[in-house]
C-alpha positions as CSV (number, residue, x, y, z in Angstrom):
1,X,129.1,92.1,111.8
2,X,133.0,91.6,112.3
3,X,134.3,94.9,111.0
4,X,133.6,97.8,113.5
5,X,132.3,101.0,111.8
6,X,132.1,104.5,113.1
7,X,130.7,107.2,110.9
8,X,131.7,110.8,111.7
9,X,129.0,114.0,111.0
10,X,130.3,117.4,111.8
11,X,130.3,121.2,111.1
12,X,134.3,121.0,111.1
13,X,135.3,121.1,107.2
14,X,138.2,119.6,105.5
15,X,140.7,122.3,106.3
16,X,141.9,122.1,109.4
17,X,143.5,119.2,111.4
18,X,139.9,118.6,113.9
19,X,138.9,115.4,111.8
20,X,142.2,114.2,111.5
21,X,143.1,114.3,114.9
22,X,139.4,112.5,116.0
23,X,141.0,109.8,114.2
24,X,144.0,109.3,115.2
25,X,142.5,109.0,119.1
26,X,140.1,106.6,117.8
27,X,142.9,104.4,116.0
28,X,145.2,104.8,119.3
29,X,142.0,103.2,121.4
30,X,140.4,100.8,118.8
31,X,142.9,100.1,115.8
32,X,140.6,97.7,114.3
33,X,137.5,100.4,113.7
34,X,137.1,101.8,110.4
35,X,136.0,105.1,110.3
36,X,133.6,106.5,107.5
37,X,133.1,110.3,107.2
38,X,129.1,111.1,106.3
39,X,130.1,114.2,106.2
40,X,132.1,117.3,107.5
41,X,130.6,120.2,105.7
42,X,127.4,121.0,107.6
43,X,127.0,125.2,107.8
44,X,128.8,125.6,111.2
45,X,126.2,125.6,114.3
46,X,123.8,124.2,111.6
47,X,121.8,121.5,114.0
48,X,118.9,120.9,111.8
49,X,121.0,120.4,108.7
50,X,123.1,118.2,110.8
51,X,120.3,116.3,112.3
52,X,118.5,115.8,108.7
53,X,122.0,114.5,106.9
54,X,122.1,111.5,109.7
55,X,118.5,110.5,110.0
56,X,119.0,110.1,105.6
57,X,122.3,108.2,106.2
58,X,122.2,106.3,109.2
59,X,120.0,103.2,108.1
60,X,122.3,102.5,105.0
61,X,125.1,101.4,107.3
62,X,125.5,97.4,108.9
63,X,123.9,96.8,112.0
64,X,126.2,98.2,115.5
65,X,127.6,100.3,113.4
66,X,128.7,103.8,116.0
67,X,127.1,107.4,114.1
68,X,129.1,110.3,116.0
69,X,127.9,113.6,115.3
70,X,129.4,116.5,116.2
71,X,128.0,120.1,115.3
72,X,127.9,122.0,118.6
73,X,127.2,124.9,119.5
74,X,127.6,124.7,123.0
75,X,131.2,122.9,123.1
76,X,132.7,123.8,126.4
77,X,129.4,124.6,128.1
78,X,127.1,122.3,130.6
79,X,125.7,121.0,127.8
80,X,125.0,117.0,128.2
81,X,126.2,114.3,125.8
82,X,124.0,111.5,124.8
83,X,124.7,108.2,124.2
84,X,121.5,106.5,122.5
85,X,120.9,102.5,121.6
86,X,118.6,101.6,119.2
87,X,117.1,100.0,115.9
88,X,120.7,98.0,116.1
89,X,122.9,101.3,116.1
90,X,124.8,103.7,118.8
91,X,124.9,106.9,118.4
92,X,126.6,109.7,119.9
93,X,126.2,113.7,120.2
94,X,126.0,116.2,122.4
95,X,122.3,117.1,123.9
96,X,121.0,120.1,121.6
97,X,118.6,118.3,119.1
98,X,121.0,116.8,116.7
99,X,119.3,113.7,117.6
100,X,115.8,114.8,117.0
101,X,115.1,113.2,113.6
102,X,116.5,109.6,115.4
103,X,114.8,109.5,118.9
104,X,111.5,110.5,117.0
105,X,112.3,107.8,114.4
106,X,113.6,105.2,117.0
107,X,110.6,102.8,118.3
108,X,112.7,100.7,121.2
109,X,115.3,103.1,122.5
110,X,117.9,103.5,125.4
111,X,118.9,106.8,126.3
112,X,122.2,108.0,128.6
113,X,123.9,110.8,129.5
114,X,127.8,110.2,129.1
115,X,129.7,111.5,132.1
116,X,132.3,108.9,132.8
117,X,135.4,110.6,132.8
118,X,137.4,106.9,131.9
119,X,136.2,106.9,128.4
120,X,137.3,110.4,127.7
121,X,140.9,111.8,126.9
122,X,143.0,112.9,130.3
123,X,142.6,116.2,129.3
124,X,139.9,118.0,128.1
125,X,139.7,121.1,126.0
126,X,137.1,123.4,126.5
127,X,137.3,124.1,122.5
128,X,137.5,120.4,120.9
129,X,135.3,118.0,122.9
130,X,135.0,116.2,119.3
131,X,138.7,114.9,120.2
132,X,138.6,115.1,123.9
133,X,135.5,113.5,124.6
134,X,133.5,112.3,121.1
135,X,136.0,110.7,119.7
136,X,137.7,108.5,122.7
137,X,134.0,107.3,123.5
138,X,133.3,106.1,119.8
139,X,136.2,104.4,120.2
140,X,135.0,102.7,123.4
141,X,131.8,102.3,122.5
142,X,132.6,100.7,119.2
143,X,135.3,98.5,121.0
144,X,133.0,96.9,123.2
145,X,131.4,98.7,125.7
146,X,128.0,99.1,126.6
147,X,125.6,102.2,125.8
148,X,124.6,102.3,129.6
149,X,127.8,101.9,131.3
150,X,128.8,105.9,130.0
151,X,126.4,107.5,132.1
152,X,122.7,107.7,134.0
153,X,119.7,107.3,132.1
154,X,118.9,110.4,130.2
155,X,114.6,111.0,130.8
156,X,114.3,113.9,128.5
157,X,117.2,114.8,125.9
158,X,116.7,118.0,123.9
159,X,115.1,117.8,120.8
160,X,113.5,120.4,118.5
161,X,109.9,120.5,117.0
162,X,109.3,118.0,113.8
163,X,109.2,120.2,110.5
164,X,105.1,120.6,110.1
165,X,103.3,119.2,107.5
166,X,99.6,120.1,107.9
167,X,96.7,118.9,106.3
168,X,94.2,121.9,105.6
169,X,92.2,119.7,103.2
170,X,92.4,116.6,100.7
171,X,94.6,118.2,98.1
172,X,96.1,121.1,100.7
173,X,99.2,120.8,102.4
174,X,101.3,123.3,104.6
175,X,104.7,122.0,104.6
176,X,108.2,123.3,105.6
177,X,111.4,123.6,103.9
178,X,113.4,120.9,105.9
179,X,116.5,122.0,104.6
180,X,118.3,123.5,101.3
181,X,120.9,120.7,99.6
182,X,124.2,121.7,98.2
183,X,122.5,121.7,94.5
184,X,119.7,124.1,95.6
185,X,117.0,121.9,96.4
186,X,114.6,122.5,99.1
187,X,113.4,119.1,100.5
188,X,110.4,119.6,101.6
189,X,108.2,117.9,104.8
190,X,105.9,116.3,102.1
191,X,106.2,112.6,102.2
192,X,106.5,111.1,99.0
193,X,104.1,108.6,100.1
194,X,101.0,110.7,100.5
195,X,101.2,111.7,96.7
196,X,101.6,108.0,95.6
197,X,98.2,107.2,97.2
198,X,95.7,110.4,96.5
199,X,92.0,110.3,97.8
200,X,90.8,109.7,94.0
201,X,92.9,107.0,93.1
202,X,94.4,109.4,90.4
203,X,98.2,109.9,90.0
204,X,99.1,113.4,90.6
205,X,100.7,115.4,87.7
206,X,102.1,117.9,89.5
207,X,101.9,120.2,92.5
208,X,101.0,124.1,93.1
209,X,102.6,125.9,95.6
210,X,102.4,129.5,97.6
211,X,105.5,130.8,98.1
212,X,105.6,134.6,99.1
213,X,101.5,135.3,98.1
214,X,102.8,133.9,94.4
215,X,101.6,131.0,93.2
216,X,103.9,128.8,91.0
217,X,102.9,125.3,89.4
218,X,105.8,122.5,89.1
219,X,105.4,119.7,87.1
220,X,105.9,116.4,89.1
221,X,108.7,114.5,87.4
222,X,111.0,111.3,87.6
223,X,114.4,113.1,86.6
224,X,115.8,116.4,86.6
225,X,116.2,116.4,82.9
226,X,112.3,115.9,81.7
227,X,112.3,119.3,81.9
228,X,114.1,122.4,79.7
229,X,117.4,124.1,81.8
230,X,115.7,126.7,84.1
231,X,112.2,125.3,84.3
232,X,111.3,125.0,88.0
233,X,110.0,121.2,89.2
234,X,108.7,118.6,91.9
235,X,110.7,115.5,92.1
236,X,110.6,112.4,94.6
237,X,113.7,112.9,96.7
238,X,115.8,110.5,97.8
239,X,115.1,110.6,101.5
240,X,111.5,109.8,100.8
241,X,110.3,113.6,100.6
242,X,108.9,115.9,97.8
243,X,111.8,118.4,96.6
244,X,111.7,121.2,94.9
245,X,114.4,122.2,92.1
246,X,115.3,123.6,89.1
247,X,116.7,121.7,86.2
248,X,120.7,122.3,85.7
249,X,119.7,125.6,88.4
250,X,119.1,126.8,92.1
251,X,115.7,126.3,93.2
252,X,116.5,128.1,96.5
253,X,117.7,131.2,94.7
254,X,115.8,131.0,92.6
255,X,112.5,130.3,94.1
256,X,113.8,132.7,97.2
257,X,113.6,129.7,99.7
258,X,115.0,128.9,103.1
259,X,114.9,126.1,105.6
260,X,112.5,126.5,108.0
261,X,110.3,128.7,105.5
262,X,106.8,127.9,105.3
263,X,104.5,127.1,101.9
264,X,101.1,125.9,100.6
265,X,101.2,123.0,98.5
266,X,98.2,121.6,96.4
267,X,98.2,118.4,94.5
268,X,97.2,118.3,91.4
């Protein structure tokens, strides 16, 4: 790989000048990085969402490519910021589970805590680490420094439980709402790849589910459209997961579903 990448992942939005000024410090330190936005609208404080849009995105980029992700809570606080190596990538964020989905994903792995002050901006705001401190270390990092030459060897980084997905028997599941997609969809915690294989050999149809003490049957479909506008469905996600929508609708609303929410699932 001759072209150096970093992606950027934050809570900031588009209106204000935070992203723009992350790049310009990482064009002032590495002029030759290109920088790819994943995305900047994560729900403010959002960590889960955050840590759900990068473990989708990260693998579709080239190998030492730099992810920085930035959706922090804690900014200004004693909070530690990671530096992780692995499965041919760096990424960066600051310690508060925003890496979760990747260190639980990652099989060889190198974790560090970055505290060397030379890789950071001379001044520091207590507000905007994403400038002071994110940004100037992608820039290093991408340019040609090593992972562990930020910081000590991190032994236990924060991360937050895995969304459950229980067995309770062959054909019952209780799974969790991973998160709600900008359409409506609820991505569920139901890999795609236990319905392609069931116990009896037979392709599932579709999938009944418990949401609230109702009980609600959704047709398991290819595409959005093999179903009339309104008409509530099960549809092979594109992270690898079983999602729940509504053609041309809001399955969220409409199915009064959250992340984090909780429901019984039966293949049928």
């Amino acid at each position: 790989m001759t072209e150096k990448i970093i992606t950027l992942l934050t809570d900031f939005g588009a209106e204000d000048w935070f992203v723009g000024s992350m790049k310009g410090v990482m064009a002032a330190i590495s002029p030759g990085v290109r920088t790819i936005d994943l995305t900047h609208l994560i729900p403010p404080g959002d960590i889960r969402r955050g840590a759900f849009a990068l473990k989708c995105a990260y693998h579709y980029f080239p190998r030492g490519t730099v992810h920085m992700a930035v959706v922090d809570p804690g900014v200004g606080s004693d909070r530690d910021i990671l530096v992780v190596r692995g499965g041919g990538y760096i990424f960066i964020a600051p310690d508060n589970g925003l890496l979760s989905y990747i260190l639980a994903e990652l099989k060889e792995k190198a974790v560090y805590h970055a505290t060397r002050k030379e890789f950071f901006l001379d001044k520091v705001s207590n507000t905007f680490h994403g400038r002071d401190i994110f940004a100037p270390l992608a820039a290093h990092l991408a340019g040609g420094i090593s992972a562990n030459q930020v910081g000590p060897v991190c032994i236990e980084p924060i991360t937050f439980p895995m969304p459950i997905c229980r067995s309770v028997d062959t054909y019952n599941w209780e799974v969790e709402i991973i998160t709600v997609d900008n359409f409506g969809n609820c991505i569920t915690s139901f890999p795609m790849n236990k319905m392609e294989d069931p116990p009896d050999k037979t392709r599932p149809t579709g999938i009944r589910i418990t949401i609230h003490d109702e009980e609600i049957y959704l047709p398991l479909i290819e595409s959005y459209s093999a179903v009339e506008e309104g008409i509530p469905l099960a549809i092979p996600g594109s992270c690898g997961f079983v999602e729940l929508a509504v053609n041309s609708g809001d399955a969220a609303r409409q199915l009064n579903l959250h992340s984090g929410d909780r429901v019984n699932l039966k293949i049928e």
